[in-house]
N, C-alpha and C positions, 0 to 999 in steps of 0.2 A: 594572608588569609582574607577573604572575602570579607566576615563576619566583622572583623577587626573594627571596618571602617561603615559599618552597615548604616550609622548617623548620618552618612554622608550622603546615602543615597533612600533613606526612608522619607515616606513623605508627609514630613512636619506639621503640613497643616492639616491635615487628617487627625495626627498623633494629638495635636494642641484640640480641637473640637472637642474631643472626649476625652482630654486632660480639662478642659472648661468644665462637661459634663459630668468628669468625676470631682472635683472643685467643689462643686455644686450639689454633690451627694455628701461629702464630706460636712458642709455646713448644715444641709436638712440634718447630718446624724448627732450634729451638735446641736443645733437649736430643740430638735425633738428630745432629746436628751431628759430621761428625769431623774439620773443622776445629779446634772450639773444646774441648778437652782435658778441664779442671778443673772442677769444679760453679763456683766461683768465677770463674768466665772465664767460664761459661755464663751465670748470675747479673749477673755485669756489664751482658754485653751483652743478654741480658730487659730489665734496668732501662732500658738505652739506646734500645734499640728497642720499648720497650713506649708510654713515654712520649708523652703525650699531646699534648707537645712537637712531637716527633721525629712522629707521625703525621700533626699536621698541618701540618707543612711535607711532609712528601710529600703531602696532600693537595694545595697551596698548587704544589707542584710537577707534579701529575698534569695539577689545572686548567688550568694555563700549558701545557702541553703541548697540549691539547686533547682529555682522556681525554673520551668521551662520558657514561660513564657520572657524571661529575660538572659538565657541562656545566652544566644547569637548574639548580645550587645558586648562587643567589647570593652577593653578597658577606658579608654579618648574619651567616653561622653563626662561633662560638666557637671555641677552641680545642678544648676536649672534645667539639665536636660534628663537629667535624672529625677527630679522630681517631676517633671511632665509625664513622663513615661508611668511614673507611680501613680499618678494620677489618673491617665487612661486606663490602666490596668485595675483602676478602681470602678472606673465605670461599665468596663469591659466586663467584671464579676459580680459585678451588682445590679446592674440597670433591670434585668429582668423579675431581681428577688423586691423593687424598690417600687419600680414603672409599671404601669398597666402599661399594653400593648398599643393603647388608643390614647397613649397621653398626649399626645401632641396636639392632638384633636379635642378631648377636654378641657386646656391650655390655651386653645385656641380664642376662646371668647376673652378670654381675664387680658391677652395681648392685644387683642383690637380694641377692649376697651379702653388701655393705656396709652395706643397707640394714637386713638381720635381725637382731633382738633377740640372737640368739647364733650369731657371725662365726663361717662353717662355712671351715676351711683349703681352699684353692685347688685 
């Protein structure tokens, strides 16, 4: 079956972009967090939830459910690749409830500013 080996032929770097992207949502949701108190508490549970572990078994958990969007993957993919996958799918379901439409463009100065030979104050 096609589907079986679909890791084989998806294309990765695409998948890992907005595995970064969701990455990256996951720690805004912890640092914003006002449950979670102390940078040390925040840090904790990053490392908890970040893990590549811990993602995919919620992959592993999503599939058993019957998420669609992880339906076609078959059984072969890894743990890291399962957590990538978790990850895109995070940012695939979020980015619109999280992002303004013009973020990049917002983002755009605080980049150039880091980016210049001599860092101009804020």
């Amino acid at each position: 079956m096609f589907y079986e080996h679909l890791d084989l032929v998806a294309d990765w770097d695409e998948i890992k972009v907005k595995a970064q992207a969701g990455d990256a949502l996951i720690k805004l949701g912890i640092y914003l967090s006002a449950d979670i108190k102390s940078a040390s508490d925040k840090s904790k549970q990053l490392q908890r939830l970040e893990s590549n572990l811990h993602l995919a078994q919620v992959f592993d958990q999503w599939k058993a459910q019957g998420d669609p969007d992880l339906a076609m993957w078959g059984a072969n993919l890894g743990e890291e690749r399962k957590a990538t996958l978790v990850e895109a799918l995070i940012w695939q379901r979020f980015e619109m409830k999280v992002i303004t439409p013009d973020a990049s463009e917002q983002l755009r100065p605080l980049i150039e500013i880091l980016a210049t030979e001599q860092v101009k104050p804020l």
